[in-house]
C-alpha positions, 0 to 999 in steps of 0.5 A: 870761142869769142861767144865764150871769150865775150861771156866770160868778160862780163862779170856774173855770179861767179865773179861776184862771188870770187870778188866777195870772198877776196876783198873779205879773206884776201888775195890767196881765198880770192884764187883759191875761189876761183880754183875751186869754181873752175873745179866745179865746172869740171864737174859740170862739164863730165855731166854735160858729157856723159848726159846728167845734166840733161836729166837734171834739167829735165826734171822741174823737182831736182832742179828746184832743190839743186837751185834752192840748196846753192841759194841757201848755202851762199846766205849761209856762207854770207852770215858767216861772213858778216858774223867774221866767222870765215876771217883767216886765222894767224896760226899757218897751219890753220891758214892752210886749212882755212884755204882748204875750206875756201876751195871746197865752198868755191867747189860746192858753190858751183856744183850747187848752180844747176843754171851752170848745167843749162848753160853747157846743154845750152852753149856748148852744142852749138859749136859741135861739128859733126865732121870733127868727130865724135860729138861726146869727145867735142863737147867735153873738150869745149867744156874743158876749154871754157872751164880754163878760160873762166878760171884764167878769167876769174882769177885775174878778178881775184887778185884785182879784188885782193889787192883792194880788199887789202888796202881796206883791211888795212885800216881798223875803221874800213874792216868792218865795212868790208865784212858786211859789203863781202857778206851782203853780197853773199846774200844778195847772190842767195837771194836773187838765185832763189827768187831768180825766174823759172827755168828755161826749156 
């Protein structure tokens, strides 16, 4: 797995998107990002299993919409963003639910990538072996593998960006700064995804 070890050390969307929601929520939203990305790719890596993703990719009108329903919902979680609509309430009880929430963004935000679903049509057979066995029972153990590998990865991003992000929200004058950089981002992550080229086949 050095393909997916090397992958997984340059930063991409997902890291982007963890890092934005850890320097503008904190640390916890930053793992629970992650959580939540890892998650998806779970789901991901079922479809690739049992043969979905293939007929999203497939199919030029499914995949559109997938692609522009998880740009539009990344400037949808942008603006709030930038209009503080996502900051951590003091209240634990509403802490937790707000964590909550942040997993299920982190979730939707990757189910919402149909380029996730090329990617594990794409990468993931090249390293079927025939003689290990059957080639189904491979391809979700790989998947399954990488999945742990990118959320390992992505929460170490997580709490680098937390530990930052805390120090700016540290001082009154950088707080606001912050939210429109984790915003912007955001937005800009929505952006490219829908302006992004066409897909490959």
């Amino acid at each position: 797995m050095t393909g997916a070890m090397l992958l997984l050390l340059v930063p991409g969307p997902a890291v982007l998107y963890i890092t934005s929601r850890s320097i503008g929520l904190g640390r916890a939203a930053g793992l629970v990002s992650a959580m939540g990305i890892a998650v998806g790719t779970l789901f991901h890596v079922a479809a690739a299993t049992l043969g979905l993703s293939a007929l999203l990719v497939s199919s030029a009108a499914a995949f559109q919409i997938v692609k522009y329903a998880g740009a539009a919902y990344l400037i949808y979680l942008g603006i709030r963003t930038l209009r503080g609509g996502d900051a951590p309430a003091l209240d634990p009880s509403r802490e937790r639910i707000s964590l909550r929430r942040v997993f299920g963004q982190g979730v939707l935000v990757n189910l919402l990538n149909p380029k996730t679903a090329l990617f594990f049509l794409a990468f993931l057979p090249q390293f079927v072996d025939p003689s290990r066995g059957h080639a189904t029972l491979q391809i979700f153990e790989l998947g399954v593998l990488f999945a742990l590998m990118g959320w390992m990865s992505d929460s170490i991003w997580a709490t680098i960006a937390g530990t930052f992000g805390t120090r700016l929200r540290g001082n009154a004058r950088l707080r606001g700064a912050q939210r429109k950089v984790s915003g912007g981002v955001l937005i800009a992550l929505g952006l490219a995804s829908a302006f992004s080229g066409a897909r490959a086949k």
